[in-house]
C-alpha positions in Angstrom: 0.0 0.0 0.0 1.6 3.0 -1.3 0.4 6.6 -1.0 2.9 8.2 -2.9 2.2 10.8 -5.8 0.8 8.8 -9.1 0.0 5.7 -6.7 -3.2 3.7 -6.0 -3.4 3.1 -1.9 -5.0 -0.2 -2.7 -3.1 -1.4 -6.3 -4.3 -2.2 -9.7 -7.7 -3.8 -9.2 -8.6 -0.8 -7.3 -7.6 1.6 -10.0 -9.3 -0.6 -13.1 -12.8 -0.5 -10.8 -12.1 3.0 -10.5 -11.6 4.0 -14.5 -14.7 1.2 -15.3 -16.9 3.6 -13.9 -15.4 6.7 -14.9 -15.8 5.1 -18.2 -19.1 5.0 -17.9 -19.5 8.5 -16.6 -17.7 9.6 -19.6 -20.2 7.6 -22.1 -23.4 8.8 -20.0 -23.2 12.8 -19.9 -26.8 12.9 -19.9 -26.2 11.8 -16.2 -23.9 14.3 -15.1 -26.2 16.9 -13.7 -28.1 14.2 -11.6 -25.3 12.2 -10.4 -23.5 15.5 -9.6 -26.9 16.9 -7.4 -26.8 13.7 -5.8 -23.3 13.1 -5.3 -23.4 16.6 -3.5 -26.4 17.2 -2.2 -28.0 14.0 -1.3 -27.4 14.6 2.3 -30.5 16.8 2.3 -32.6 13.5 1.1 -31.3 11.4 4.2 -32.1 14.1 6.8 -35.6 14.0 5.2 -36.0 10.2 5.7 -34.8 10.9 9.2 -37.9 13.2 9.7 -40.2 10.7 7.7 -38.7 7.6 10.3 -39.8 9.8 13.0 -43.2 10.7 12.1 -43.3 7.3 11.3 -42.8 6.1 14.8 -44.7 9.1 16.3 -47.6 8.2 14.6 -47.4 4.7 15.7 -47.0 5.8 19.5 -43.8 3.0 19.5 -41.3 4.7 22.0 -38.6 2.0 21.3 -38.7 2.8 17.8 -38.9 6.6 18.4 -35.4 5.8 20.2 -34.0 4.5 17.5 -35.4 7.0 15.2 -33.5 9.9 17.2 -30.6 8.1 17.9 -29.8 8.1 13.8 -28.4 11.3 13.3 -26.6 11.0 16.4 -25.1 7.3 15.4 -24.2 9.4 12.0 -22.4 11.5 13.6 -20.3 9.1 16.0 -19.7 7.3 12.8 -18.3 10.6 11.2 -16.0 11.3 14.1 -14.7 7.2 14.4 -14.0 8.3 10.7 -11.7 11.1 10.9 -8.9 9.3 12.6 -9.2 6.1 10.0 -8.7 8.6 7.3 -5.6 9.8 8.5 -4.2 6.7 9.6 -5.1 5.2 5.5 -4.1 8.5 4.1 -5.4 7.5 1.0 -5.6 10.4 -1.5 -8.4 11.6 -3.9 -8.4 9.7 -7.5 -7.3 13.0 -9.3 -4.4 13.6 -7.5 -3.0 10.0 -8.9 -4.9 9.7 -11.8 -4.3 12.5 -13.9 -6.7 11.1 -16.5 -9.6 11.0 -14.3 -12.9 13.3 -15.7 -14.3 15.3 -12.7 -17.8 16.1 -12.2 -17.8 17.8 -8.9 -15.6 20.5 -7.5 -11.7 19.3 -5.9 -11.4 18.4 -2.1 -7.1 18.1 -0.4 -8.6 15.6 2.4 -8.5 12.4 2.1 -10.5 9.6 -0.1 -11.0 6.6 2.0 -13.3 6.3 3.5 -15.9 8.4 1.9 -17.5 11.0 4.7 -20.4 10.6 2.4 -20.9 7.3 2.3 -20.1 6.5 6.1 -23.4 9.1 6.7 -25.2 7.5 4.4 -24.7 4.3 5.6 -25.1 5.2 9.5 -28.1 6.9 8.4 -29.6 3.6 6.4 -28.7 1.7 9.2 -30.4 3.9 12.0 -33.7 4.4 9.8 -33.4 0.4 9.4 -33.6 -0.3 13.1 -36.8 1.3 13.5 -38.5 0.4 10.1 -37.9 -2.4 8.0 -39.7 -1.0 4.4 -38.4 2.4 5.0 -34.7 1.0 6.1 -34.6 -0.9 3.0 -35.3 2.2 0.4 -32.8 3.9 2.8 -30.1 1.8 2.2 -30.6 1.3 -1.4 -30.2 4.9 -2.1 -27.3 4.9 0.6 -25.2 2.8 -1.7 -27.1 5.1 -4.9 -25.3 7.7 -3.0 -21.9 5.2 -2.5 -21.8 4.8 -6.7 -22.6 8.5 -7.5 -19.9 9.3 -5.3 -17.4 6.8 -7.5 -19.3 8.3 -10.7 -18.1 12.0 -10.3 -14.6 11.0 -9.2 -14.6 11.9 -5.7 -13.8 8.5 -4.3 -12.4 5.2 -5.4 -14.8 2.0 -5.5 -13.5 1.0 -1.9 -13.3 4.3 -0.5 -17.3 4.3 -0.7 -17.7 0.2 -0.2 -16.0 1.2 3.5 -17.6 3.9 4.3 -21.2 2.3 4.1 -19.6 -0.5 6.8 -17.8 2.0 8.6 -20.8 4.0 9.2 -23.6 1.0 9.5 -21.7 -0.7 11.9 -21.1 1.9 14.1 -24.9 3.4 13.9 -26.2 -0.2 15.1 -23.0 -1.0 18.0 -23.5 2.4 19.2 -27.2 2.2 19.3 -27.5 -1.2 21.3 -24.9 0.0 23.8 -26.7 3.0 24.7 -30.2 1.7 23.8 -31.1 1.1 27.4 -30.3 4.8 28.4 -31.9 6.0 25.1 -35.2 4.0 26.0 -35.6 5.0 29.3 -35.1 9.2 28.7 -37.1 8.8 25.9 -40.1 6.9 28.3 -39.3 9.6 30.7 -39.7 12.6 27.8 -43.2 11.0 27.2 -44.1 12.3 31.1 -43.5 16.1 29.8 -44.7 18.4 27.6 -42.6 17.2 25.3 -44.5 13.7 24.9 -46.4 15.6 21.7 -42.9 14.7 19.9 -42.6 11.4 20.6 -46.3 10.3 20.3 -49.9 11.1 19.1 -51.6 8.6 21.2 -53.1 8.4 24.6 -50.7 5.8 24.9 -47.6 4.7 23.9 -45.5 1.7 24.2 
């Protein structure tokens, strides 16, 4: 594994996935605009299904998976911060700093490539949304790795740079739900004693 200047942190295999779908970015400009939106501001998207999971689970007067519903954005942004260091420790840098061939959809970032900031969100996010609803988990996570390919598609990441990121970020969302979950629970049963029980359910009861 090599990170010096015209190098490829993870060798040839990485670097022909890489130019297979930059191939296919170059064949499919009618794409660009959409994968570029995406690729950039797909974030948006995920902090709606955030609010849909939690009406969701408001509606349905289910405190355990109201928990889990606000613990999302927070398991995000654990994942996010475990992140950081693993991206200094790889030091992987972005595909046009090695590639000088690479086409470029999206405007040029000097941090790091692996893993993909936007991918470990995305996947955190999918994960969290997951834990609380099955249907809406699943279309989640299929636009989480939608998000993971656009992401390779506008050159901002190598193939594994977004492939990590999702299991960087899931697996962090869920281990860091189900170690705080009992805490989470329990302020959450206690925030349905207040005022602020109109957030958390619309029923007489909840469960």
């Amino acid at each position: 594994m090599s990170t010096s200047a015209g190098s490829v942190v993870w060798g040839s295999a990485q670097e022909a996935w890489f130019d297979a779908v930059n191939h296919l970015a170059r064949v499919t400009p009618w794409l660009h605009t959409p994968a570029r939106l995406y690729a950039e501001y797909g974030v948006e998207l995920f902090a709606g299904l955030l609010l849909v999971s939690w009406w969701l689970a408001r509606r349905d007067g289910d405190l355990r998976r109201v928990a889990a519903t606000l613990w999302a954005p927070v398991g995000a942004l654990v994942a996010l911060g475990v992140n950081q260091p693993l991206a200094s420790a790889v030091a992987e840098p972005r595909p046009y700093m090695v590639l000088p061939h690479a086409m470029i959809l999206v405007s040029r970032s000097s941090d790091y490539s692996f893993p993909s900031d936007h991918a470990v969100m995305a996947g955190a996010v999918a994960a969290g949304v997951l834990l609380a609803h099955r249907r809406l988990g699943l279309v989640t996570a299929a636009l989480a790795v939608l998000m993971a390919f656009t992401r390779v598609y506008v050159g901002a990441h190598f193939p594994l740079d977004v492939a990590a990121g999702l299991v960087v970020g899931a697996v962090v969302a869920v281990v860091s739900f189900l170690l705080a979950r009992s805490l989470i629970v329990r302020l959450v049963e206690l925030l349905a004693r207040t005022p602020a029980r109109a957030l958390l359910t619309t029923g007489s009861r909840a469960t």
